[in-house]
N, C-alpha and C positions, 0 to 999 in steps of 0.2 A: 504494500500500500504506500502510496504518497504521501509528503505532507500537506498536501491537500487536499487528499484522503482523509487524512486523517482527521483534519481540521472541521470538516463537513460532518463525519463522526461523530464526532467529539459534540458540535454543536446541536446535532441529533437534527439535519435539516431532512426535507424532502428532495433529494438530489433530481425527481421529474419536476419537480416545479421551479426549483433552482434555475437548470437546463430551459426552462419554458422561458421564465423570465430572463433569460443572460442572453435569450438566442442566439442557445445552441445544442447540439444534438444531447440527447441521452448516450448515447452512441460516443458521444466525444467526452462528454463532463465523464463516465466511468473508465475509457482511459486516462484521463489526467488525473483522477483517482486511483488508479491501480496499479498503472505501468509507470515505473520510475522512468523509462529511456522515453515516454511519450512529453513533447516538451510543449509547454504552456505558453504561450504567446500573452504578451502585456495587456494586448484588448481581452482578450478571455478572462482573467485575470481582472481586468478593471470591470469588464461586465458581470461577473461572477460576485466580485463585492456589494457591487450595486444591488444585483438582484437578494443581496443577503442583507442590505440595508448597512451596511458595513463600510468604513471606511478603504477603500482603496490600499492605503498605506498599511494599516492592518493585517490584511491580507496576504500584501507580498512580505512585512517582516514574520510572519507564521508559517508561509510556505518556504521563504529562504532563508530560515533562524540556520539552519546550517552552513550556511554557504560563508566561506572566510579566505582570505589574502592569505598567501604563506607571508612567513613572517618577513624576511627580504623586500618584502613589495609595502609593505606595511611606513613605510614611513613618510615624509612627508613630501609631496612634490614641489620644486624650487620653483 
């Protein structure tokens, strides 16, 4: 499962009615739930929030809480 999998879970949503209001397929909201190598596009993502009533920003720090710069890259740019 994804983290946006998860997250839809978690918040015990209707993922058809989700997919209704985000317009987009059932068909597609349960790959971006299930398959990690299936990738989420920003509009999807922003439509997805919406239709959750949810902030935008919320959303993608919940599905990208993992995602991090090796440390190298981490500093600051001149």
């Amino acid at each position: 499962m994804t983290e946006l999998g998860l997250f839809l879970t978690k918040r015990s949503v209707n993922k058809a009615e989700i997919a209704r209001r985000a317009e987009i397929s059932k068909s597609r909201l349960t790959q971006l739930s299930n398959n990690p190598t299936t990738k989420l596009t920003a509009e999807e993502l922003f439509k997805i929030a919406l239709a959750m009533s949810i902030k935008p920003c919320d959303l993608l720090m919940e599905v990208c809480k993992n995602v991090t710069l090796k440390e190298q890259d981490k500093s600051p740019l001149s």
